[in-house]
N, C-alpha and C positions, 0 to 999 in steps of 0.2 A: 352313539357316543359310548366309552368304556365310563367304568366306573372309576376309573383315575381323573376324567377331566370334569366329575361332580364334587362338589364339596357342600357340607352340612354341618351348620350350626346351630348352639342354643341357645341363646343369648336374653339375658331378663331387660324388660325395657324399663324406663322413668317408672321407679313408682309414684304411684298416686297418693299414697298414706302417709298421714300427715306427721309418722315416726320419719321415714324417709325423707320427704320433702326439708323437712326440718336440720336432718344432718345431712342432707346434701347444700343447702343454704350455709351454714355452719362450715362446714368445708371449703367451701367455694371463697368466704369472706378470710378464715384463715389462712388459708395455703395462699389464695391466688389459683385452684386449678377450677377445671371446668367445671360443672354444673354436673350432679351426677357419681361425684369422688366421693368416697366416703371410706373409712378405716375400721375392720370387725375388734370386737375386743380384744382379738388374741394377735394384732396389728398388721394383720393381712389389709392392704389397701386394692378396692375393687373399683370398679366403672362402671354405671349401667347406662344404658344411649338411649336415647329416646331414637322413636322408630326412623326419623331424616337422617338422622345420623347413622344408622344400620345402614340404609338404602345408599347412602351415600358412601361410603365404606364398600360397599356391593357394586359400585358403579360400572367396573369394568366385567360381570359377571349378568349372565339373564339371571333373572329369578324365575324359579321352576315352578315352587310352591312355595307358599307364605301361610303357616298355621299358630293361632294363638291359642293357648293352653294355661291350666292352672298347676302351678306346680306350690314346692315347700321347701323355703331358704333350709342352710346349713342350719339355722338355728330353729327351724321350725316352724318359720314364721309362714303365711300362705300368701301366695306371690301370683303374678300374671309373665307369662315368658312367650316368648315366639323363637318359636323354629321357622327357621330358613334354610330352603334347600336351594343353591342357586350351581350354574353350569357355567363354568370358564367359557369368556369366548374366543 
C-alpha cells in the first residue's frame, strides 16, 4: 500500500484528572454537549474521546498500530495521548 492510503493521528484521550474530569462535568451540564467538551481560556473549545469513541470513529479503517504515550498540553500541563496509525480500507 502507498503512503496516500495510510493516515496518522494524535489524538489525547479522556483524562483521568480530576482538573479535567471536573470541566468536562461542568460542560456537559452547561452546554448540553458530550462528555469530554471543554473551552481553554483563551476560548478555543476542544474534545478529547475516550478510547470507544476513537475506535469507533476508525471503524471503516484497519488499525495498524495503536501506541500510548506521555505528552504536555498547550499549557503545560502533563497528559496521556495515543497515536493511531490506521490504513483505509
Amino acid at each position: 500500500m502507498g503512503h496516500s492510503s495510510t493516515r496518522a493521528a494524535m489524538v489525547s484521550r479522556h483524562s483521568t484528572d480530576e482538573r479535567n474530569r471536573d470541566r468536562y462535568a461542568a460542560y456537559a451540564r452547561r452546554f448540553g454537549t458530550p462528555y469530554g467538551v471543554f473551552a481553554t481560556d483563551d476560548g478555543a473549545v476542544v474534545r478529547h474521546h475516550d478510547m470507544a469513541a476513537l475506535h469507533a470513529l476508525l471503524s471503516g479503517f484497519d488499525l495498524v498500530e495503536e501506541r500510548r504515550i506521555s505528552a504536555v498540553t498547550m499549557n503545560g500541563h502533563p497528559a496521556r495521548a495515543v497515536q493511531l496509525l490506521a490504513r483505509k480500507r
